[in-house]
Chimera marker file (.cmm) of the C-alpha trace (Angstrom):
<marker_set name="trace">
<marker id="1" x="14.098" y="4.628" z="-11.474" r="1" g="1" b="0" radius="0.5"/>
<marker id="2" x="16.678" y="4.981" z="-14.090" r="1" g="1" b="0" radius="0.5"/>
<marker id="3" x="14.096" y="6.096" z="-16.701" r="1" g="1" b="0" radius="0.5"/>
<marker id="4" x="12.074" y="8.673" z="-14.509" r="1" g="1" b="0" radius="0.5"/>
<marker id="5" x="15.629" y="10.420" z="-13.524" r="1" g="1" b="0" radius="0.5"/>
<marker id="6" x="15.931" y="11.037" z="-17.246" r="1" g="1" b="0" radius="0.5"/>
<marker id="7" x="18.880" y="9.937" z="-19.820" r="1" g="1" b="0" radius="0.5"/>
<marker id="8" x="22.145" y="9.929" z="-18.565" r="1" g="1" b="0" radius="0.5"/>
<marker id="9" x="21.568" y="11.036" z="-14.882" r="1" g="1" b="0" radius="0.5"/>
<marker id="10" x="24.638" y="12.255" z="-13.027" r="1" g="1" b="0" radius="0.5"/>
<marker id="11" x="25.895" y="9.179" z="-10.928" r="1" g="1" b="0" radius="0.5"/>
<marker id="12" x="25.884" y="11.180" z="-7.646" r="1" g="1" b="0" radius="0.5"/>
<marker id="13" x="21.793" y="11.729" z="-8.507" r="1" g="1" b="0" radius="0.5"/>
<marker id="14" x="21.270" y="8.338" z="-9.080" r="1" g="1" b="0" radius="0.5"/>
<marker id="15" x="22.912" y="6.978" z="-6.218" r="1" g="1" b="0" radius="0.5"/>
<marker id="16" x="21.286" y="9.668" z="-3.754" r="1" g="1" b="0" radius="0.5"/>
<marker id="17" x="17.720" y="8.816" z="-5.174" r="1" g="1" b="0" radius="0.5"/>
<marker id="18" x="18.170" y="4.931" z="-4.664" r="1" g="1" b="0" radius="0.5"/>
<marker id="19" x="19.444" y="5.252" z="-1.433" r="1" g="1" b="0" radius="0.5"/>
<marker id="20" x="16.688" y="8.090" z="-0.350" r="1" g="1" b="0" radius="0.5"/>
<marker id="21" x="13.647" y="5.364" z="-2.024" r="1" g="1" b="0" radius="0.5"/>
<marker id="22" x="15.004" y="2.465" z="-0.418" r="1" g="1" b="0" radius="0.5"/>
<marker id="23" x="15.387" y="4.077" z="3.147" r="1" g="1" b="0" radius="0.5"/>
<marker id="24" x="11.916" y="5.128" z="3.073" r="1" g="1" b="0" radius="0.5"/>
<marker id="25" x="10.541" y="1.402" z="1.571" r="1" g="1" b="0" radius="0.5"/>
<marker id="26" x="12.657" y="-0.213" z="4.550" r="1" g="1" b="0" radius="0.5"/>
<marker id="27" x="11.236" y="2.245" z="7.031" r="1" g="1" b="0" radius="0.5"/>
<marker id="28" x="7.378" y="1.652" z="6.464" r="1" g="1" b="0" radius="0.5"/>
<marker id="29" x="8.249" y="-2.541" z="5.811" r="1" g="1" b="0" radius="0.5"/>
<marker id="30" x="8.028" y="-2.475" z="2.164" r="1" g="1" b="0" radius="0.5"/>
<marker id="31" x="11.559" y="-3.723" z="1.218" r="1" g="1" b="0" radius="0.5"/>
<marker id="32" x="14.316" y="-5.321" z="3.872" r="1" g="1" b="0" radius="0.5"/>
<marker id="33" x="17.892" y="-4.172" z="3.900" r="1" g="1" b="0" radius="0.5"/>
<marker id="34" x="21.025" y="-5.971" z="5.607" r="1" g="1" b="0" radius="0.5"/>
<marker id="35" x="24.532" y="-4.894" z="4.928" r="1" g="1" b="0" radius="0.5"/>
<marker id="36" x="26.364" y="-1.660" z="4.955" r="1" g="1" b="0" radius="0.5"/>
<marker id="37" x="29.119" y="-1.237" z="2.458" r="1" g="1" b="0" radius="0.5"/>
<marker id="38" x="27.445" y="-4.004" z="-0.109" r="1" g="1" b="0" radius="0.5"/>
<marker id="39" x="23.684" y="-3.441" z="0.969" r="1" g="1" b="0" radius="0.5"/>
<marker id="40" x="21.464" y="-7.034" z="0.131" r="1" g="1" b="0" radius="0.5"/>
<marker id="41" x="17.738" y="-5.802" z="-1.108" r="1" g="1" b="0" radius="0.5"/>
<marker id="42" x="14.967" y="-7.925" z="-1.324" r="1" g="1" b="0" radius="0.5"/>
<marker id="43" x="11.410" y="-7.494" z="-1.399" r="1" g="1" b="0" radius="0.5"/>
<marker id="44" x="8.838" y="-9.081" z="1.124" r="1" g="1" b="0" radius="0.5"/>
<marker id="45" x="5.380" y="-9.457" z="2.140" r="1" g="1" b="0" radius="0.5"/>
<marker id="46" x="4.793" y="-6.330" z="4.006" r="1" g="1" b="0" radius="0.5"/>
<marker id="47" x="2.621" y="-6.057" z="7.170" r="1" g="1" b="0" radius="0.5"/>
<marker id="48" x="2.095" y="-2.790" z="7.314" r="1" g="1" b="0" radius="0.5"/>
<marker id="49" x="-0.556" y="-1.300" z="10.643" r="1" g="1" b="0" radius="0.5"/>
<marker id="50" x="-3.395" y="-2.316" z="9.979" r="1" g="1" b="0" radius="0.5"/>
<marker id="51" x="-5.760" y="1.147" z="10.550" r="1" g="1" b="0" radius="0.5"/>
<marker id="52" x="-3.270" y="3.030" z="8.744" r="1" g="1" b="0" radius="0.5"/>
<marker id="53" x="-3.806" y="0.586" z="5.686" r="1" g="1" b="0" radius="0.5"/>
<marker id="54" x="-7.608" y="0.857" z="5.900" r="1" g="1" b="0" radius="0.5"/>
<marker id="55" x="-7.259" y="4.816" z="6.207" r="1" g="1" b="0" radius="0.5"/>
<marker id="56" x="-5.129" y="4.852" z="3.186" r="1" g="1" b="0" radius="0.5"/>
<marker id="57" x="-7.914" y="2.244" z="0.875" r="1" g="1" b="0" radius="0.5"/>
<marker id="58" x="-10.842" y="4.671" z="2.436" r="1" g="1" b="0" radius="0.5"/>
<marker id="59" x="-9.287" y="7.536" z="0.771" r="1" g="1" b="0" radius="0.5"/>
<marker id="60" x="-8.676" y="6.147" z="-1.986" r="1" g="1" b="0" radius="0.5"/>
<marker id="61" x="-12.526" y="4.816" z="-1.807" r="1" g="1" b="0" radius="0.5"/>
<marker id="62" x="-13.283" y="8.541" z="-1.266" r="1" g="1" b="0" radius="0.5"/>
<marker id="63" x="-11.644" y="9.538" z="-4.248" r="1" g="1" b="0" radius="0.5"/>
<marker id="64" x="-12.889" y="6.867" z="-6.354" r="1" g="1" b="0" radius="0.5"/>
<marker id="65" x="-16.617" y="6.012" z="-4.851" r="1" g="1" b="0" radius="0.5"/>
<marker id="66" x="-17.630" y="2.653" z="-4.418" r="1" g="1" b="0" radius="0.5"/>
<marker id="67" x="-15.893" y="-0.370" z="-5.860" r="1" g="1" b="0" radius="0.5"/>
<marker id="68" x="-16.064" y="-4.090" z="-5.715" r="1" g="1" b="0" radius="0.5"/>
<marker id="69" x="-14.076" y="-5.128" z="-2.438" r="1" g="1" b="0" radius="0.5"/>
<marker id="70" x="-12.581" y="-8.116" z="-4.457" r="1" g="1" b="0" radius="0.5"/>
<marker id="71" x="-11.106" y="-5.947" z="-7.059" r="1" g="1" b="0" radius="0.5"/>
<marker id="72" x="-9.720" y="-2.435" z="-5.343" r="1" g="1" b="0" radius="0.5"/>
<marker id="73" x="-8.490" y="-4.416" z="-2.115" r="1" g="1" b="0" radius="0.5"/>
<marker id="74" x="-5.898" y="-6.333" z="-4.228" r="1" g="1" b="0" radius="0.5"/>
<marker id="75" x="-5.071" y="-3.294" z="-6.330" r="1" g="1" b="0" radius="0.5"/>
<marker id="76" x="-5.234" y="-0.072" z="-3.943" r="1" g="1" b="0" radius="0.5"/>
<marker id="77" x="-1.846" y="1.414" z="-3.784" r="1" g="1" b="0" radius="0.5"/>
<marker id="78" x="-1.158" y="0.227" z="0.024" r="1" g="1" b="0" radius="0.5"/>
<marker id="79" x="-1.753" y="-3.076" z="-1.029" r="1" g="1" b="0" radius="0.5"/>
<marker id="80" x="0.581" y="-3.142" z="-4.345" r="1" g="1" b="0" radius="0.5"/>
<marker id="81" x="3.072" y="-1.389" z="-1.622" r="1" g="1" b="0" radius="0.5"/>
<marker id="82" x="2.997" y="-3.914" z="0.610" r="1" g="1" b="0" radius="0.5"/>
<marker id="83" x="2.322" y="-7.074" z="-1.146" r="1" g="1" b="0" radius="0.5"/>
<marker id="84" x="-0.184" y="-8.380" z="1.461" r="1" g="1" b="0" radius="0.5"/>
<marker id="85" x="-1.843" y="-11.725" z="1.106" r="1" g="1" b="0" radius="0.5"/>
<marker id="86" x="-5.150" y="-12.198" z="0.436" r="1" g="1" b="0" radius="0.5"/>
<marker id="87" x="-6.117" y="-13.666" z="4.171" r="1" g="1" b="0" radius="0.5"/>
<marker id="88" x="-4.447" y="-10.616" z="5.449" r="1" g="1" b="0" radius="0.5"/>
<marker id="89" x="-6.455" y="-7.795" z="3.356" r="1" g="1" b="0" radius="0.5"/>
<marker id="90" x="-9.554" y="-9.993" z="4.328" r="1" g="1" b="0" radius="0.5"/>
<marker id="91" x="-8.505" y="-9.372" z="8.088" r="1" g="1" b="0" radius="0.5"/>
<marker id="92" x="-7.517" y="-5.536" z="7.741" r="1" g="1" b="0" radius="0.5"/>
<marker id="93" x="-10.787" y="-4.626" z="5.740" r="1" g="1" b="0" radius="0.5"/>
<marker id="94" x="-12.862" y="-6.462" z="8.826" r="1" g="1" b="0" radius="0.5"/>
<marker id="95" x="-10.939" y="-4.093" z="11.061" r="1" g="1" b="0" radius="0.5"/>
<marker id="96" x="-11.594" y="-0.982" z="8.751" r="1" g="1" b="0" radius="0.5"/>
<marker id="97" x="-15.448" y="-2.369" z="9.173" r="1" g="1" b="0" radius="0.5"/>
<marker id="98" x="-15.614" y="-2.128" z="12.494" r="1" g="1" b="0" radius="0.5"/>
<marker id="99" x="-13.705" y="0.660" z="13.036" r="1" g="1" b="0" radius="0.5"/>
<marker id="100" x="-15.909" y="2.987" z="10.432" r="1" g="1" b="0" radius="0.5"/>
<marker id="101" x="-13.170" y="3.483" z="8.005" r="1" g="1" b="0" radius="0.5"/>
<marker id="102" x="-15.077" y="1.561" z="5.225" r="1" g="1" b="0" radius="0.5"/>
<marker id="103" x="-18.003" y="0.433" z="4.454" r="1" g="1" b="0" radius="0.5"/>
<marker id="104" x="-19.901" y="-2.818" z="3.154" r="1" g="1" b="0" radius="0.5"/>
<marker id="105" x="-22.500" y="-2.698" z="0.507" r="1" g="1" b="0" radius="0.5"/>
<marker id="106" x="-23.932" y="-5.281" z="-1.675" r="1" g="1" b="0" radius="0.5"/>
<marker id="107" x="-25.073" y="-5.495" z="-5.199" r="1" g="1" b="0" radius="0.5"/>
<marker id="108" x="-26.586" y="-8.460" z="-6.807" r="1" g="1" b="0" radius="0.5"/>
<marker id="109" x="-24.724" y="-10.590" z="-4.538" r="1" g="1" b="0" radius="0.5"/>
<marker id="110" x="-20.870" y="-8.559" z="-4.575" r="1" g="1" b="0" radius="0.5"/>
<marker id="111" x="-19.735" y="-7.140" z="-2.263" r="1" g="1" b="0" radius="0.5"/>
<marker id="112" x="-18.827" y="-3.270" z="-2.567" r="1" g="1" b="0" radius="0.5"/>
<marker id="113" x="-16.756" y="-1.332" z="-0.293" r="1" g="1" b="0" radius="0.5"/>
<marker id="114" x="-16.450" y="2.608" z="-0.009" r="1" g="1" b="0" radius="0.5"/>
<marker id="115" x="-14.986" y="5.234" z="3.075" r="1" g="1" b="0" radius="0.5"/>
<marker id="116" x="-16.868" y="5.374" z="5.962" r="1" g="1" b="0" radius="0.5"/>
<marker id="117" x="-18.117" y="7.722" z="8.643" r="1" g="1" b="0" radius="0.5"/>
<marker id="118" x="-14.979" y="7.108" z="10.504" r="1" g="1" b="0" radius="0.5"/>
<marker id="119" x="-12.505" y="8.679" z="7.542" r="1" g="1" b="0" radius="0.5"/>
<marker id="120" x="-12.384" y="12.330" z="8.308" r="1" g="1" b="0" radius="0.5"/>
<link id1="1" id2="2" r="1" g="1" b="0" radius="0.2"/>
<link id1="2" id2="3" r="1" g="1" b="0" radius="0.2"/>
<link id1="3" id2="4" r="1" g="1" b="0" radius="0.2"/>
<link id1="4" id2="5" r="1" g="1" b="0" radius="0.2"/>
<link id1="5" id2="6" r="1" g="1" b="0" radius="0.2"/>
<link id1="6" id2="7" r="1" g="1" b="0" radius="0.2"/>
<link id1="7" id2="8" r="1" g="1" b="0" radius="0.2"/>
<link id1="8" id2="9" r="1" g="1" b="0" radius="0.2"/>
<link id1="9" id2="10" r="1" g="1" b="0" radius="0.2"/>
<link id1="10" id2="11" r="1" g="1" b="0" radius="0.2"/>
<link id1="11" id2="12" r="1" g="1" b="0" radius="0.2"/>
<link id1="12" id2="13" r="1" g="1" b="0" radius="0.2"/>
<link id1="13" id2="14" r="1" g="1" b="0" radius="0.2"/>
<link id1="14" id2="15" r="1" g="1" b="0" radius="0.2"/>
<link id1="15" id2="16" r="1" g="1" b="0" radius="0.2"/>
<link id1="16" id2="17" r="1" g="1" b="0" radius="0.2"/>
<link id1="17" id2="18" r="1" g="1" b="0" radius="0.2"/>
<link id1="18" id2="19" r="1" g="1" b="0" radius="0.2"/>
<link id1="19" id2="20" r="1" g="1" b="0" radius="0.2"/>
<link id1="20" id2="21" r="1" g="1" b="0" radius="0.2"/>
<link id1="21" id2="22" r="1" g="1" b="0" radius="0.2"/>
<link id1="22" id2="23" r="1" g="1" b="0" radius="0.2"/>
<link id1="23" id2="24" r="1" g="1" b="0" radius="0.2"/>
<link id1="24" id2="25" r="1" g="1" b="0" radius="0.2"/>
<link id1="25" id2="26" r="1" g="1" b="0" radius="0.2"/>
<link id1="26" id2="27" r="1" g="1" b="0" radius="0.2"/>
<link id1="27" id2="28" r="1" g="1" b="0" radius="0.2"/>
<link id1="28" id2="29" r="1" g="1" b="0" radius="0.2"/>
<link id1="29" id2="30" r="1" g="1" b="0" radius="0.2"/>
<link id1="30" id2="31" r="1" g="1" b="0" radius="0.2"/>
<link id1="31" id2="32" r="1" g="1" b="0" radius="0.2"/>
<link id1="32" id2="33" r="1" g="1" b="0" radius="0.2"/>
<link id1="33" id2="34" r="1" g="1" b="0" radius="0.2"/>
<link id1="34" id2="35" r="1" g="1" b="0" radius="0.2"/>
<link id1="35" id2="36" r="1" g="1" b="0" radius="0.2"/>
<link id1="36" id2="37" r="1" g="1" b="0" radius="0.2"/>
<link id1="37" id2="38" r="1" g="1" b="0" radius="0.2"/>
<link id1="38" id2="39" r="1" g="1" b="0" radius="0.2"/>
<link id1="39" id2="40" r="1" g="1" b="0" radius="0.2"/>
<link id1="40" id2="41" r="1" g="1" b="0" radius="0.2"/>
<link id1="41" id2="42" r="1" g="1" b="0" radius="0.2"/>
<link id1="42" id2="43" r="1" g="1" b="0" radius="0.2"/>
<link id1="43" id2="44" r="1" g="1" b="0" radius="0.2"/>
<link id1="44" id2="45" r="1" g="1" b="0" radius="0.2"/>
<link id1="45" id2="46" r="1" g="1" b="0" radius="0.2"/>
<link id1="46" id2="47" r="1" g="1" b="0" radius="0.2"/>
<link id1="47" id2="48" r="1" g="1" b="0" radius="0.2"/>
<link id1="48" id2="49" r="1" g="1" b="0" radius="0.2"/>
<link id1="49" id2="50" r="1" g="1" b="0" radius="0.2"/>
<link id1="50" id2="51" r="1" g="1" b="0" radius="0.2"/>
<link id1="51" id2="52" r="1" g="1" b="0" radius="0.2"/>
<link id1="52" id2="53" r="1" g="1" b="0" radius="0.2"/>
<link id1="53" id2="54" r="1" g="1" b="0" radius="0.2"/>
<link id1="54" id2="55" r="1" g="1" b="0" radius="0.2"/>
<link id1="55" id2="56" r="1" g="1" b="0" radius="0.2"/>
<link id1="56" id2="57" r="1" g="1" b="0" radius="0.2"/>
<link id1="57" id2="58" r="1" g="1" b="0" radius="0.2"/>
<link id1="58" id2="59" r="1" g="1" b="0" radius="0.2"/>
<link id1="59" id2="60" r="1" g="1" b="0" radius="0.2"/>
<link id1="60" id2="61" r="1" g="1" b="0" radius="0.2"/>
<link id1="61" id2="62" r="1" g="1" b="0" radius="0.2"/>
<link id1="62" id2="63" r="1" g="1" b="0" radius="0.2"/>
<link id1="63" id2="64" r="1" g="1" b="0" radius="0.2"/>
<link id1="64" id2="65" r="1" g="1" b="0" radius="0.2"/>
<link id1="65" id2="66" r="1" g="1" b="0" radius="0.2"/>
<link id1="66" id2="67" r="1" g="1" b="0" radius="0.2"/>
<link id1="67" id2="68" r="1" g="1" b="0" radius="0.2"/>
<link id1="68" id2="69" r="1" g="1" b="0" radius="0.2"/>
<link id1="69" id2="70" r="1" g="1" b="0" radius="0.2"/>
<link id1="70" id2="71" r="1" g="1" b="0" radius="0.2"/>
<link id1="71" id2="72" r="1" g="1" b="0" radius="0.2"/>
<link id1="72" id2="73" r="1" g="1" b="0" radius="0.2"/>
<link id1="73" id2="74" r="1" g="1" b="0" radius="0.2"/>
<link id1="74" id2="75" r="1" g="1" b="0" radius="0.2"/>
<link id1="75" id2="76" r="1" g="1" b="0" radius="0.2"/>
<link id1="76" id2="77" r="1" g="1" b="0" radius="0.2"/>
<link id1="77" id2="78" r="1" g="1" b="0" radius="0.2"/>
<link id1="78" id2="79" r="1" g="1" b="0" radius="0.2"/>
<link id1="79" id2="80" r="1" g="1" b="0" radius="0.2"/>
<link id1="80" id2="81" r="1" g="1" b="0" radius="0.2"/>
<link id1="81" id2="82" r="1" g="1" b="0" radius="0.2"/>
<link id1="82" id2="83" r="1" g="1" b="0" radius="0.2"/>
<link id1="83" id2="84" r="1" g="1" b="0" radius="0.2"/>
<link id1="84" id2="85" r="1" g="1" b="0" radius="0.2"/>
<link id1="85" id2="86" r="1" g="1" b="0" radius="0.2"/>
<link id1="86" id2="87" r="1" g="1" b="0" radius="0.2"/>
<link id1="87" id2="88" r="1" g="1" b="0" radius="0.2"/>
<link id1="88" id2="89" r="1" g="1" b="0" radius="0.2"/>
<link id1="89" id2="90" r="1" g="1" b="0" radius="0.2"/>
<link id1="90" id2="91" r="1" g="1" b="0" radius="0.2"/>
<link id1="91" id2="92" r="1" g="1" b="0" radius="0.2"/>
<link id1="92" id2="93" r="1" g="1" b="0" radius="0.2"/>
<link id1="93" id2="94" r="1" g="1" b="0" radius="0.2"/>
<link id1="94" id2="95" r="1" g="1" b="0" radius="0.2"/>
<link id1="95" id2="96" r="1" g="1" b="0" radius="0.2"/>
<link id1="96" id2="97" r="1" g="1" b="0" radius="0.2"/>
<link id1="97" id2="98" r="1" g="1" b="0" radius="0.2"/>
<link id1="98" id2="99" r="1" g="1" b="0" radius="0.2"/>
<link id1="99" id2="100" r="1" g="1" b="0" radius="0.2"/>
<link id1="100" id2="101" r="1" g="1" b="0" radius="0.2"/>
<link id1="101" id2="102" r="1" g="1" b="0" radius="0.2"/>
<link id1="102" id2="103" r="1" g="1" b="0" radius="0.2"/>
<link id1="103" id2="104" r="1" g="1" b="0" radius="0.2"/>
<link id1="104" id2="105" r="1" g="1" b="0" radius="0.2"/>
<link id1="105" id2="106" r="1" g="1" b="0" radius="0.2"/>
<link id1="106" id2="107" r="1" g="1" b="0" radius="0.2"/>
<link id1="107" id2="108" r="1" g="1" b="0" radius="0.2"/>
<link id1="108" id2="109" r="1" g="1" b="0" radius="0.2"/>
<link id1="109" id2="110" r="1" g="1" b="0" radius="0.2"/>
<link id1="110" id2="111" r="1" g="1" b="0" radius="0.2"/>
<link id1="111" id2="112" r="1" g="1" b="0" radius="0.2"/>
<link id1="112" id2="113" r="1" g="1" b="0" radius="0.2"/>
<link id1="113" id2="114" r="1" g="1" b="0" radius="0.2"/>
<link id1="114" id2="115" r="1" g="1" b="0" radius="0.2"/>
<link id1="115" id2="116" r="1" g="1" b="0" radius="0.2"/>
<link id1="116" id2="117" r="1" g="1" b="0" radius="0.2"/>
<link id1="117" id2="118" r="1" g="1" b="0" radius="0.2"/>
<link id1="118" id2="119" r="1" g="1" b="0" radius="0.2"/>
<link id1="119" id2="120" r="1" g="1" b="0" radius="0.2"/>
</marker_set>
C-alpha cells in the first residue's frame, strides 16, 4: 500500500486507506479482524458465495474467451482474493455449470471453461 500512496504519504492518508482496505477485505471474508484499539489481522481461506464467485470468473471468461479451467480457476482475481482451495473451486465451478454461468469445453483431452448463457 505504502508504495501505491506515493513517497512520504501524510500519516492521516495512510492510516485512513488501511483502515478503509481492510474494512472492505473483512466485509466480503477476505481478511479477519479482532480487536479495537490494537486491531489483530490475519489472512484466511475465504469462502466467499458461491454464484457470486462463478459470476465474477464468467466475466472475467467474457473478457478473456476461453481458457483452460485448471489454469484461470486458480488464478482469476476472486480466487487470488479469497484464497480458496482447490476442492472448493472444483465445487463452485460445478455450481457455475449447472447454473449457466460457465461453460465446459474440451480440447484434446483439457478441459476449457468460458461464460455462459446464464452471465448477462
Amino acid at each position: 500500500m505504502s508504495a501505491e500512496l506515493g513517497p512520504n504519504p501524510p500519516p492521516e492518508s495512510f492510516l485512513k486507506t488501511r483502515s478503509t482496505l481492510q474494512a472492505a477485505l473483512a466485509s466480503v471474508g477476505a481478511i479477519e479482524r479482532s480487536g479495537s484499539a490494537a486491531r489483530t489481522t490475519r489472512a484466511r481461506h475465504g469462502r466467499p458465495d458461491p454464484l457470486a464467485w462463478c459470476w465474477s470468473l464468467a466475466v472475467e471468461l467474457r473478457e478473456r474467451g476461453e481458457q483452460t479451467e485448471a489454469v484461470i480457476t486458480r488464478r482469476c482475481f476472486a480466487s487470488r482474493l479469497f484464497t480458496l482451495r482447490p476442492e472448493v473451486i472444483d465445487g463452485y465451478v460445478e455450481l457455475g455449470l449447472s447454473e449457466g454461468l460457465l461453460r465446459r469445453g474440451y480440447l484434446m483431452g483439457q478441459a476449457l471453461l468460458s461464460a455462459g448463457e446464464g452471465l448477462r
